[in-house]
Structures are given as C-alpha cells and as structure tokens.
C-alpha positions as CSV (number, residue, x, y, z in Angstrom):
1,X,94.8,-10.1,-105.4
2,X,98.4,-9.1,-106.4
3,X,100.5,-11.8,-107.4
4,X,103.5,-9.9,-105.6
5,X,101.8,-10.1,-102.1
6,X,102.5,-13.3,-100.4
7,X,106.2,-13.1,-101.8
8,X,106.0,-9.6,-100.2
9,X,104.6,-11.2,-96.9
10,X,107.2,-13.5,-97.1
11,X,110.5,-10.8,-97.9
12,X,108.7,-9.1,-94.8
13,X,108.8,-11.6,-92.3
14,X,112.1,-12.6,-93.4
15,X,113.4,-9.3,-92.7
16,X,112.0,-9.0,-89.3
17,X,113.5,-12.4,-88.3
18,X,116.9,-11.3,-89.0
19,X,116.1,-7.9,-86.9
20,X,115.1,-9.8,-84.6
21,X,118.0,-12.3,-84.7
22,X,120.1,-9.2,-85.0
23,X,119.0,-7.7,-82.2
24,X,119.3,-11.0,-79.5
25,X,122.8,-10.7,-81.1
26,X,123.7,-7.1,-80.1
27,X,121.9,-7.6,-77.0
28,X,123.7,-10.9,-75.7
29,X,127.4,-9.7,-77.2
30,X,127.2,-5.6,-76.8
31,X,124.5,-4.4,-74.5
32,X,124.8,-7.3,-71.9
33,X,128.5,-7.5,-71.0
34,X,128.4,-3.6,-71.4
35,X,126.0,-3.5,-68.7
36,X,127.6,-6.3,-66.5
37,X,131.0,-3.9,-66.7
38,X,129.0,-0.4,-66.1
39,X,127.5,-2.8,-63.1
40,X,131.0,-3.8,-61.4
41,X,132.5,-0.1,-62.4
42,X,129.8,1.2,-60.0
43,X,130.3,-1.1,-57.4
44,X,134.2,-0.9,-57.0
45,X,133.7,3.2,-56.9
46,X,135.4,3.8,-60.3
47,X,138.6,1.9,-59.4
48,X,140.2,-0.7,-61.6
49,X,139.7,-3.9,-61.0
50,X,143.1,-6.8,-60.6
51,X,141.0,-9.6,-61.4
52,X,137.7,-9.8,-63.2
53,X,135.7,-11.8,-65.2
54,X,132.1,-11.3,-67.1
55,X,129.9,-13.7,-67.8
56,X,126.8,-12.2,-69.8
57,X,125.8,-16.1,-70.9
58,X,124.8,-16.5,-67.2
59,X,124.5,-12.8,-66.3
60,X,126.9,-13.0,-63.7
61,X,130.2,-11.5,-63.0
62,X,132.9,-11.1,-60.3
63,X,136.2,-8.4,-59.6
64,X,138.2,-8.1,-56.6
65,X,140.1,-4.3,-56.8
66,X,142.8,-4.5,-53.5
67,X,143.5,-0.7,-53.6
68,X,139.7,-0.4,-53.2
69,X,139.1,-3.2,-50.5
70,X,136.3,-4.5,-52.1
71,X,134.8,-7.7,-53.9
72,X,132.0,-7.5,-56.2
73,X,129.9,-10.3,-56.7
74,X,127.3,-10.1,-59.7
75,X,124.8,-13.0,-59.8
76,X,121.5,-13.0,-61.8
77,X,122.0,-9.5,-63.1
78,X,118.8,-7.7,-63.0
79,X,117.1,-9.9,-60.4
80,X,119.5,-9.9,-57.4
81,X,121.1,-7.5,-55.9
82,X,124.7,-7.2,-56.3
83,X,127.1,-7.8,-53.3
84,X,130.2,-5.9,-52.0
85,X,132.4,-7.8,-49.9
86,X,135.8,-6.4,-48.3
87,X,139.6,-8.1,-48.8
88,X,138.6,-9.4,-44.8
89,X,136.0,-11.1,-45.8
90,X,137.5,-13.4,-48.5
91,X,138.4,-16.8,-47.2
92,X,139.3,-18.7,-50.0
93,X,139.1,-20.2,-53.2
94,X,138.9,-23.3,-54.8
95,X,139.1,-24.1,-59.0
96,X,137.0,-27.0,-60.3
97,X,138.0,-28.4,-63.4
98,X,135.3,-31.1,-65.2
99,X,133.4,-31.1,-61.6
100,X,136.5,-31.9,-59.5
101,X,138.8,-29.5,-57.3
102,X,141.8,-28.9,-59.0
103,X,143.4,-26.4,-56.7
104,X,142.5,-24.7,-53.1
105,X,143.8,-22.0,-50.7
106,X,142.7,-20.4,-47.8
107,X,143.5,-18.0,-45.3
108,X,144.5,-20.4,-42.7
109,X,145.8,-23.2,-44.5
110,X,148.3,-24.3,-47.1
111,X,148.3,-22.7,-50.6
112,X,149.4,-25.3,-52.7
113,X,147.1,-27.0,-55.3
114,X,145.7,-30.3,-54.2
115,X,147.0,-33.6,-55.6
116,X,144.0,-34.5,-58.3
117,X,145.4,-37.5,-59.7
118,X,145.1,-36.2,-63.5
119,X,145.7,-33.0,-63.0
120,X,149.5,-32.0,-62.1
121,X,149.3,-28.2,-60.8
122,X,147.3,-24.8,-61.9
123,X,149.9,-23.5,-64.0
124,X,149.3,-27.1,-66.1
125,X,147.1,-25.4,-68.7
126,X,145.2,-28.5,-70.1
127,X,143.3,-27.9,-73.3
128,X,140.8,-30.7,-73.5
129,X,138.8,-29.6,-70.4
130,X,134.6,-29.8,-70.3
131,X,134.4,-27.3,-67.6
132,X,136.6,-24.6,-65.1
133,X,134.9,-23.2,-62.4
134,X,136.2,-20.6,-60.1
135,X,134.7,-20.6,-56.6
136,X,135.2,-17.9,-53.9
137,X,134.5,-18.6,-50.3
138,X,133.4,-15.9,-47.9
139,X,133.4,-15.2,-44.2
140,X,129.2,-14.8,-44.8
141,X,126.9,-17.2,-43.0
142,X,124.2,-16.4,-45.2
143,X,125.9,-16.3,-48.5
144,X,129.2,-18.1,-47.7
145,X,130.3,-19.0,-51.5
146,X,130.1,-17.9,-54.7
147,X,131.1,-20.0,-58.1
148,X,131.7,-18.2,-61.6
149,X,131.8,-20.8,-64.7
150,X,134.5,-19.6,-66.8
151,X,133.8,-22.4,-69.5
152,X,131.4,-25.1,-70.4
153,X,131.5,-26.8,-74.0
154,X,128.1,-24.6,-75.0
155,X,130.1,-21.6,-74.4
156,X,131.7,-21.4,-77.6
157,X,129.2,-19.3,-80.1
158,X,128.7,-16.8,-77.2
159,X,129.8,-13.6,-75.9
160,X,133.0,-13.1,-73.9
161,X,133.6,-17.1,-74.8
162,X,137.8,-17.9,-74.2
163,X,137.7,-21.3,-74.8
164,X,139.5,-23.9,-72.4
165,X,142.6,-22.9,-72.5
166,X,141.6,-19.2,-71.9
167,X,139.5,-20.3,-69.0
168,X,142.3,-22.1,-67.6
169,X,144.5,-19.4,-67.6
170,X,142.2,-16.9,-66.1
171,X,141.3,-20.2,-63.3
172,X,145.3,-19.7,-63.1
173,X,145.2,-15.4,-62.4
174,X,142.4,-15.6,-60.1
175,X,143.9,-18.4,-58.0
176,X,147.6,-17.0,-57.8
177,X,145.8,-13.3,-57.3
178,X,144.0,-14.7,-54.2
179,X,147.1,-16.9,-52.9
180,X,148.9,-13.5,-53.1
181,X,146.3,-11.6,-50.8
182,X,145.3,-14.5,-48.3
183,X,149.4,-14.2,-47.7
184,X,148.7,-10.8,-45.9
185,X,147.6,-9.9,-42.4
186,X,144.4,-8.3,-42.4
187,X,144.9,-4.9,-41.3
188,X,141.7,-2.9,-39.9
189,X,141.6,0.2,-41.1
190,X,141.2,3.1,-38.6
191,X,140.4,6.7,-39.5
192,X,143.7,9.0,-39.1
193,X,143.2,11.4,-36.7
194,X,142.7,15.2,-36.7
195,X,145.3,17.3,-37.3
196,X,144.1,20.1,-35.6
197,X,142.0,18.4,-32.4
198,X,140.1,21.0,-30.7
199,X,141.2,21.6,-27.2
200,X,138.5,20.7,-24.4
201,X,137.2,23.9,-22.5
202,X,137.6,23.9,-19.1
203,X,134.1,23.0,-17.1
204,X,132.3,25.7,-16.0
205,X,130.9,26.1,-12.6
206,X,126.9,25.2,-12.4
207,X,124.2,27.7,-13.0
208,X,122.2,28.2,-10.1
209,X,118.9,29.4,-10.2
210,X,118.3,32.7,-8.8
211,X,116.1,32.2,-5.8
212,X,119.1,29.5,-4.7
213,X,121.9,32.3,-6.0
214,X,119.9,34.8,-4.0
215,X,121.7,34.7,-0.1
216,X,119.8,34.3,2.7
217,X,119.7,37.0,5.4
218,X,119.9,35.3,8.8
219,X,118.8,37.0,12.0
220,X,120.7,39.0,13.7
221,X,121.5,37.5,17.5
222,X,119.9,38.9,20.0
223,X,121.7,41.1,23.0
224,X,123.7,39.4,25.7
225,X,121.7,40.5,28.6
226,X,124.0,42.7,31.2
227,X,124.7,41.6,34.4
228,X,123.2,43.6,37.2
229,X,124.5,44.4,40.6
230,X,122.9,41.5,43.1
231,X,122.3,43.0,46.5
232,X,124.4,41.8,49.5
233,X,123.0,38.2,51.0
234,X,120.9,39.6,53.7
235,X,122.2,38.4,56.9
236,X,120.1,36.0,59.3
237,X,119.0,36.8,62.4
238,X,119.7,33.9,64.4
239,X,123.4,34.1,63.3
240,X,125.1,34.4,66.6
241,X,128.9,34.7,64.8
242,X,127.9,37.1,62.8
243,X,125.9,39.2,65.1
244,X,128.1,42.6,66.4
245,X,129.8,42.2,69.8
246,X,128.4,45.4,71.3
247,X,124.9,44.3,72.5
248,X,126.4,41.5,74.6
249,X,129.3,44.1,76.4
C-alpha cells in the first residue's frame, strides 16, 4: 500500500468539506436572498418596493409598493405560499423591541408610539437591543398578522445581518411608512369608463312565426235577406164597420 494514500484520503476529504462549507455559504448569502428578492419582484408585478426587508436566515420576507397597491408577505419560502394583500387591507403595525411593544398604529386609532417605560420613542435608536420585531396586522380572519424579525443576537455571522442599530432604524422606516399610509382614506378603485360607449339599438319588434304572421281569412257575412211585399190583412167577415154600405140600402 502507498504510503501517500491515507494523507491523500485525508487532503480529499478536506477539500470536499470546504466545498461543501463553500457551498452552504453561497447558498445562505447569494442564492437565498437572490431568490427571496426574484420572489417579492414577482409578486409586486415588477414595481419597486417603498419598504422591504429579506430575511434568508428565516426564509421569510415582506414589501409594501403603494403605487402598486399591494403587500407581499413571504413566510417559509418554498413551503408556503406567498401572500398578496392590498394597501385596504393593512390595519396596522406594531414594533417589538426585546419581546415588548415599543411602538403601534392603526388605522382607526392614534399613531403615536406607546409609552414603554425604557424606551422613549421610535426614532430613539437604542444600540444594546436583543431583538426588533416588526409586526403587520391585517384585515384577514384567517391570517390576521404577520411578524418579520429584523434582529436577534445569532444574527450576526449571517446574510443580510444589520445589526441593532440597523434593525432599529429599518423598525423606524417601516413604522413611519405605515403611519404615513393608515393617514389616507381608502379609496376603491373603480374602472374608468369607456370613451367611446356604444350606443343601445333601439328594440326590435318580435318575430312571429309564420303560421301566427299568416292572417286569417274570416267569412264573409252572409246576405241581409230582402224584405218582401206582405199581402193586405184579409178582412173578416163578421166585421160589420168594415162591411160596404150597399147591401144594407
């Protein structure tokens, strides 16, 4: 046996390690987020999104494109579906920071971040935080919210990873985004109409069949009958008045 063949084996399975390392690498910090954005560029119809964020750690992602009318929720790419919403649909949002709400608004309420105790406002960029997580609430009984983690601690050897304070601030451009669109009405949008509307052609009388269109030939009446010449009323005998006078002279 060759003396050089176990280092050989070695050097070889060395080699595909790192290929294989390598290739988890390009595939977590390349391929996967280039996916997620091909995935959300499909969804909003080619339009750019105002707002977006892609999370490849957690295969998830989320844009909202106002031009476009439409949300696009990503969750567990590859295994659900993804989900369009419209601007209507949109309720709210709400920002967690280290598992507590940090700031709120919602279409029918006030728009100014809640009172937390440690944490001042949203534009207070802290950068000791453990966690920031955005979370969008729909007008969808049967998937009414959707929450995007935009950094946790073992975030920071992966792909897309901003750190605290870069999560905080994009926490800050999704809320103020939202607070700017749950300010306007929602406006339904109706088709325009045609320019040219054809004009309605006046009804046409029935078709009738032909034995109905086929008139009937009544019959003729029949002759009036003539009046004939009655005879005289014949006299009786035992008239006296009307008898002549010359027998009785």
């Amino acid at each position: 046996m060759p003396t050089f063949l176990p280092a050989l084996i070695i050097l070889s399975a060395a080699a595909l390690a790192v290929l294989i390392i390598l290739y988890r690498i390009y595939e977590s910090r390349v391929e996967q987020p280039k996916k997620l954005e091909d995935e959300v560029k499909e969804a909003l119809g080619g339009a750019k999104p105002d707002v977006e964020s892609i999370e490849p750690v957690r295969k998830a992602a989320c844009a909202i494109s106002y031009m476009a009318d439409k949300i696009v929720i990503v969750r567990e790419f590859g295994k659900l579906p993804t989900r369009t919403y419209t601007i209507a649909d949109l309720y709210g949002l709400e920002v967690f920071v280290d598992g507590r709400i940090f700031a709120r608004v919602v279409r029918a309420g006030s728009a100014k971040p809640l009172d937390t105790g440690s944490y001042k406002a949203i534009d207070d960029i802290a950068p000791t935080v453990n966690d920031v997580t955005v979370r969008l609430i729909f007008d969808d009984p049967i998937h009414p919210d959707f929450q995007l983690i935009l950094w946790r601690p073992d975030d920071a050897l992966t792909a897309r990873a901003e750190g605290p304070r870069a999560a905080m601030a994009r926490a800050r451009k999704w809320f103020h985004h939202v607070e700017a669109i749950l300010r306007r009405p929602i406006h339904v949008k109706v088709p325009p109409p045609a320019l040219h509307a054809p004009v309605p052609e006046p009804a046409k009388p029935p078709v009738l069949p032909a034995a109905a269109a086929a008139p009937v030939a009544l019959p003729e009446p029949a002759p009036a009958p003539q009046p004939t010449a009655s005879a005289p009323p014949k006299k009786s005998e035992g008239d006296v008045l009307n008898a002549p006078l010359i027998p009785y002279i």
